[in-house]
C-alpha positions in Angstrom: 124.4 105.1 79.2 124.7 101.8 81.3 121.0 100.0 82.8 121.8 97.9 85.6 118.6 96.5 86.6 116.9 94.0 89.3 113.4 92.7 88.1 110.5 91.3 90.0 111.7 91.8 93.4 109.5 90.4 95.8 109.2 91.5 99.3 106.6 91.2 102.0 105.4 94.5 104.0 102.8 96.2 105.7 101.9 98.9 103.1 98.1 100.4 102.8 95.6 102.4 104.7 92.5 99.8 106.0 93.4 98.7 109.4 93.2 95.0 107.9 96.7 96.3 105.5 98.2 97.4 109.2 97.7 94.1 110.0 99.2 91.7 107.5 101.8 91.7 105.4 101.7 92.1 101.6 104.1 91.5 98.6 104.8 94.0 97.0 107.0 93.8 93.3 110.0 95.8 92.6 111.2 96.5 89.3 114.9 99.1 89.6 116.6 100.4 86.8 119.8 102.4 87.4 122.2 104.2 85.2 125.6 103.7 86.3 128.7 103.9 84.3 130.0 100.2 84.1 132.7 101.1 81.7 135.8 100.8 84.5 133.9 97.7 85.7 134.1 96.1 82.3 137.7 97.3 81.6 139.3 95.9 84.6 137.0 92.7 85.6 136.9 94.3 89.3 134.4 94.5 91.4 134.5 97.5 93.1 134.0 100.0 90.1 131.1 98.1 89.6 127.7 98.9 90.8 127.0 95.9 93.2 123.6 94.8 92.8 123.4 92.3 95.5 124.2 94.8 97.9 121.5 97.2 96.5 118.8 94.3 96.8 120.2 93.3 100.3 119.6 96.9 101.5 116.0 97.7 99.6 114.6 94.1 100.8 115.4 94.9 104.4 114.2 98.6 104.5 110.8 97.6 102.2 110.5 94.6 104.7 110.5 96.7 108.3 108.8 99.9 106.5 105.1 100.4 107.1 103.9 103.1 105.1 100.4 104.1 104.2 100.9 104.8 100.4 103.1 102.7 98.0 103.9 106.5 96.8 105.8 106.8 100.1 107.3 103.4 99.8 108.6 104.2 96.3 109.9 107.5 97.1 112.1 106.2 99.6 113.3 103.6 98.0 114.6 106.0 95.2 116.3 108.2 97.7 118.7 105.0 99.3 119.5 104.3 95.7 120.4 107.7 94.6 122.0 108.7 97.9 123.5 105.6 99.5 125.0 104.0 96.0 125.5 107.1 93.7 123.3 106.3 91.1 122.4 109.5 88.9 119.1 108.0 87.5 116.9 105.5 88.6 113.6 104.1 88.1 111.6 102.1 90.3 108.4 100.4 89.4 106.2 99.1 92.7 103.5 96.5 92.0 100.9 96.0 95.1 99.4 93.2 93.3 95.6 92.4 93.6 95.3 95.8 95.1 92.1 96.8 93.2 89.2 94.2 92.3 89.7 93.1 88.7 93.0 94.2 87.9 96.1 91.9 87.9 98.5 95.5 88.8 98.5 98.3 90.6 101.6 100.5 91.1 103.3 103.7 90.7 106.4 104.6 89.0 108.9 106.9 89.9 111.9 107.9 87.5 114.5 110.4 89.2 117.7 112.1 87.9 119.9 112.3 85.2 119.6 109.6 82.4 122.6 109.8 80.5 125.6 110.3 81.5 
């Protein structure tokens, strides 16, 4: 199985349920694994059988950046769905990071792993 991954994506959003979180933006930190077969890719030096992460990022930083959702469960949920439906990828995992979201500790996330892993 192939891992393309994108790590500590940082994007600003309203996310959160105290009427000061409606209010101002936060960052929130994406980590995205995806499985994806990059063996065509590698074969032929070609672009399109490849799995073009810019274009993921480019899509998940402007949907995380007009969303306002209440919990980052929510927010994570969705973001798995795009990947899985709008680029084909049979397994992904996305780890969301709302920083400095609870009084002494440095993280505080979820995780969400859907699909197929191998493939």
């Amino acid at each position: 199985m192939d891992i393309i991954f994108l790590g500590g994506l940082e994007i600003k959003t309203i996310i959160g349920i105290y009427a000061w979180e409606r209010e101002t933006k936060q960052t929130v930190v994406l980590d995205i694994e995806m499985a994806f077969d990059i063996s065509k890719a590698a074969e032929t030096d070609d672009i399109q059988y490849a799995l073009d992460y810019k274009k993921v990022s480019k899509r998940i930083i402007a949907f995380v950046e007009e969303s306002q959702f209440y919990l980052v469960e929510k927010l994570t949920s969705e973001i798995v769905s795009i990947i899985q439906t709008e680029f084909n990828v049979p397994w992904v995992k996305v780890t969301l990071n709302k920083k400095g979201a609870i009084s002494g500790a440095s993280d505080v996330g979820i995780i969400i792993e859907r699909g197929i892993k191998s493939l």
